[in-house]
N, C-alpha and C positions, 0 to 999 in steps of 0.2 A: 533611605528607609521607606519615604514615599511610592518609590519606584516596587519595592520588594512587595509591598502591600497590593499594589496596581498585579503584579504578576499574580500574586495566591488570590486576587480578585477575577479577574480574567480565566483560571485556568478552574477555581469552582463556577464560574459561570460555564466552560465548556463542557465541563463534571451534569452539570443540570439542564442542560439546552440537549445534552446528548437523551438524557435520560426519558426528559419529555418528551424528546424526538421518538424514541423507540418505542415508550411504554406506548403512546397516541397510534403508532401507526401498525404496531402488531396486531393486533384485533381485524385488523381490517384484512390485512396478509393472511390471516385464520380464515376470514371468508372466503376469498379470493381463490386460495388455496383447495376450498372443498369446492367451490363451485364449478374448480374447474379441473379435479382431481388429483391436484400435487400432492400426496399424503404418499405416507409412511406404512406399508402394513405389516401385521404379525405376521413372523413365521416358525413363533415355537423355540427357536432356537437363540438367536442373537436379539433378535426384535421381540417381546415377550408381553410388550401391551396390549390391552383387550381392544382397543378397537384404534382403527386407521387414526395415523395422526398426523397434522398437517407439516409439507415442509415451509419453506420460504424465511425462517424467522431468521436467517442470515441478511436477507435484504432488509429489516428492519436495523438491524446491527449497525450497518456501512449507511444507511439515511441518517443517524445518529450522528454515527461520526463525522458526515461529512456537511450534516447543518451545522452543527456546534461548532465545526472548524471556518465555516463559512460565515459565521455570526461574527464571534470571537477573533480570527486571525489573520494576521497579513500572511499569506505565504510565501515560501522563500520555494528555492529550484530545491532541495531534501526535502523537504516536504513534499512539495509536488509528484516528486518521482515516488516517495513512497504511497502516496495516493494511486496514483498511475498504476503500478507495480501490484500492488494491493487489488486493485480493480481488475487485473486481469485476472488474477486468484478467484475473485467474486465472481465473473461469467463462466470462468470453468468448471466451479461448484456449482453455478447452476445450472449449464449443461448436465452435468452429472446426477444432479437430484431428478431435469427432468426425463431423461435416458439410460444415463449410466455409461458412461466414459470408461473406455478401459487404462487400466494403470498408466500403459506406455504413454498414451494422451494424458492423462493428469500431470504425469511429472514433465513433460516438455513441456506444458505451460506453468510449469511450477521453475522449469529453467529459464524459461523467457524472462517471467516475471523477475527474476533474481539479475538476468544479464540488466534488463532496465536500470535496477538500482545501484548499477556495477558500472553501469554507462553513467549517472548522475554523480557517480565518484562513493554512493554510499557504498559503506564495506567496513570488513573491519580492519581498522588502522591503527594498530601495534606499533610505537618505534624499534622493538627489537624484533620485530617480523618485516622479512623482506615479502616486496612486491608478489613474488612467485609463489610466496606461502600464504599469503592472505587472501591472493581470489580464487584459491581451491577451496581454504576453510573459510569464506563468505559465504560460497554455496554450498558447503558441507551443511553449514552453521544454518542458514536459513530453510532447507529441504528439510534438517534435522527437527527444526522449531514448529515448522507447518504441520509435520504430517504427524510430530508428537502430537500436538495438539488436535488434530481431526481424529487420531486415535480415542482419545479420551470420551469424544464425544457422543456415549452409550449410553448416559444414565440420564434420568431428568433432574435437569437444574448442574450439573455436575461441568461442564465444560464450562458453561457460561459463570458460575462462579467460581473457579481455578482460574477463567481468563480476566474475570474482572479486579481480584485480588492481583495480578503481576501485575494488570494496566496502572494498577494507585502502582505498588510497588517501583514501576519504574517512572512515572508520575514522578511520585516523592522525589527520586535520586535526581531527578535534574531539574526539578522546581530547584532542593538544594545548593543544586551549583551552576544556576543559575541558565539553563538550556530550557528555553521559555517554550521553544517550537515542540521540545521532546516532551515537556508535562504536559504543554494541550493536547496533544495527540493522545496522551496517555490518558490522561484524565477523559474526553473524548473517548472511547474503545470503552473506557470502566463504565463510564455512565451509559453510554448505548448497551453493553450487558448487561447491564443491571437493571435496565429499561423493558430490557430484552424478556429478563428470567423471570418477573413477575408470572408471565404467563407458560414459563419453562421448566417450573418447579412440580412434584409429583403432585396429581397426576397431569402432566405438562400437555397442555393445551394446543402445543409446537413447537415443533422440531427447528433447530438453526438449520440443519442440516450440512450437507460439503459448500454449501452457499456460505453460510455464517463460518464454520469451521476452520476453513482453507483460508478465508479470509483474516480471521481472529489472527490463527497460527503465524500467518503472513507478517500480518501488523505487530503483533508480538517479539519475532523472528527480529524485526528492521527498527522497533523501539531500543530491543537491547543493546545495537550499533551504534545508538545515536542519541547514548548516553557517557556518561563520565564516572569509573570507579577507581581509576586507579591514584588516591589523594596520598595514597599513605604507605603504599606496596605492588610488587605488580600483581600480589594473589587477587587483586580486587581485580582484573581482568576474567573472575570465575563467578562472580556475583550473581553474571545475567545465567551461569546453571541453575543457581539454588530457587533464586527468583521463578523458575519454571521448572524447578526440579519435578514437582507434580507428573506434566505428562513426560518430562522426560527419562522418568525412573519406568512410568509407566510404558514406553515406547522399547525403554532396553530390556525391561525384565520380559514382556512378554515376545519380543526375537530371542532372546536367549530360550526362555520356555521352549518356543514351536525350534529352535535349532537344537536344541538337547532329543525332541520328538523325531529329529528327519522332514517337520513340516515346510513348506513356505513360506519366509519371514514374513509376509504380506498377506497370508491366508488368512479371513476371518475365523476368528477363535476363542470361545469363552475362557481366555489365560487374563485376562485383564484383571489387576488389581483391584476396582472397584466391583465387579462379577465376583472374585474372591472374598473380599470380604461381605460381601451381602450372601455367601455359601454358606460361610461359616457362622455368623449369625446374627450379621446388622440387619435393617431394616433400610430400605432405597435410601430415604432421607439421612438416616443413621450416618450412613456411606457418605452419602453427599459431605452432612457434616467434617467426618472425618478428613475428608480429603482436602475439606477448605480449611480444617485445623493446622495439614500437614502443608497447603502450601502458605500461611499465615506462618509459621513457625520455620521454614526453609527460606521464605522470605525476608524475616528478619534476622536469621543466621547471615541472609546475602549482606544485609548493611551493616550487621556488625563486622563481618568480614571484611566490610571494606573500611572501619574505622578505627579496627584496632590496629594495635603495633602488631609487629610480623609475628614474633614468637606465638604470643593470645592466636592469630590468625591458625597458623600452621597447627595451633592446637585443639580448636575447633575443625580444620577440614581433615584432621584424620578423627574425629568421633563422630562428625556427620559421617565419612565413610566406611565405619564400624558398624553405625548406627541402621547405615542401609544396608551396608550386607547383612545385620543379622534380623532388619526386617524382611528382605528378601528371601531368606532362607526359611522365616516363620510362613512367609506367601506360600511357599514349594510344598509343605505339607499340607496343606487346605485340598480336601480331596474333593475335584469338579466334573467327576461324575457323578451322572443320574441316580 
């Protein structure tokens, strides 16, 4: 019992080490940022705030994370490589904030970074998945998770609390059962965005940008691997969807949108679910809210799913799947033009 205490001790001190890390050193990244002209500008269309706004606030993120984990933890070789792996995400975002990287360069070091933790053995490891199926859907699963999540990240306050909610969420699930390395890191990510968002909320002071982004999505992506759901059925092998269902409802409705159009799945385009609803008639925050409601409540569908008995289970993931198609189809009507 001793011991159990020692870990939920440990892992809210990485929760608050990160936090402090983040919150302390944004402000500073905000200067740095203008002084040396890393900012964000309007252009009307996608980017719709009144005046330049700084990037860099992904580098506060990853100092969060990686004091907290540096204070708090011994590291083992998965950790390390998701470190590693993660870190390469992070210099390619910020290549990209500060030039602009074209696609085919983002995702080969979105493959590098994946081969990394595929070399450290992280992955996903099913007993009734052979070898041959598991490092195609490793890196299906983790390009899926990243570049969901860089999707999302349009509104203010809105990514970094979607990322901060999975981080406790998958936190919690292996404090639970006991994967000490998986809740620091988890908790770690939560509390460096949330350190983060103080200054990310409307009207956000700084942008994470494809720094914080690409990274978050990354770290996200490689917590869901190197956690434990399946106690009770294998449907808890679907948990790490719901837990991130957010940008990944949001990643598939809006390719389905632009492939229904004939556009480019990768085109930017105002189809995005939180653009949607702030059309029809939230308010920025409104939005935010909502979206932190929807992934609080898909989240805790993930854990229920993973503890109930199978029937309860199966009966739950076909009303979440109801549930989104026919919010999905209320999205289609929300008319986004001018």
């Amino acid at each position: 019992m001793n011991q159990v205490w020692v870990q939920i001790g440990m892992t809210v001190a990485a929760f608050l080490i990160a936090w402090l890390t983040a919150f302390s050193v944004t402000p500073r990244l905000i200067d740095a940022a203008e002084r040396f002209g890393i900012v964000d500008h309007p252009d009307g269309r996608l980017k719709t705030q009144r005046e330049p706004v700084p990037y860099l606030g992904g580098i506060a993120i990853a100092l969060g994370v990686l004091v907290a984990l540096g204070v708090t933890y011994r590291f083992d070789r998965q950790i390390l490589a998701i470190l590693l792996s993660s870190s390469i995400l992070l210099v390619i975002g910020l290549l990209d904030d500060l030039g602009s990287l074209k696609p085919a360069s983002k995702l080969a070091g979105q493959l590098l970074a994946v081969l990394v933790l595929i070399k450290a053995g992280v992955m996903i490891q099913l007993v009734f998945l052979p070898l041959w199926v598991s490092l195609p859907l490793t890196v299906l699963w983790m390009l899926a998770a990243t570049n969901a999540f860089n999707l999302i990240d349009i509104m203010d306050g809105l990514s970094s609390g979607v990322g901060a909610v999975a981080a406790l969420f998958f936190a919690g699930v292996a404090l639970s059962g006991g994967l000490t390395d998986t809740a620091f890191l988890g908790a770690a990510l939560a509390g460096a965005l949330l350190g983060f968002r103080h200054y990310n909320v409307e009207p956000a002071r700084i942008y994470m940008g494809d720094t914080g982004s690409l990274f978050t999505g990354f770290l996200l992506g490689a917590l869901a691997m190197v956690n434990a759901y399946t106690r009770e059925h294998r449907l808890g092998v679907l948990v790490p969807l719901l837990i991130l269902a957010v940008p990944l409802f949001d990643m598939l409705f809006v390719m389905y949108i632009r492939w229904r159009r004939g556009l480019p799945v990768m085109l930017g385009s105002p189809d995005h679910v939180a653009l949607r609803l702030r059309k029809w008639r939230l308010t920025t925050r409104a939005t935010v809210r909502a979206n932190l409601l929807a992934a609080l409540i898909a989240g805790g569908c993930g854990v229920a799913l993973m503890l109930l008995a199978l029937p309860w289970a199966q009966a739950l993931l076909v009303t979440l799947a109801v549930a989104a198609l026919a919010v999905a189809a209320w999205l289609r009507t929300i008319d986004m033009s001018l």
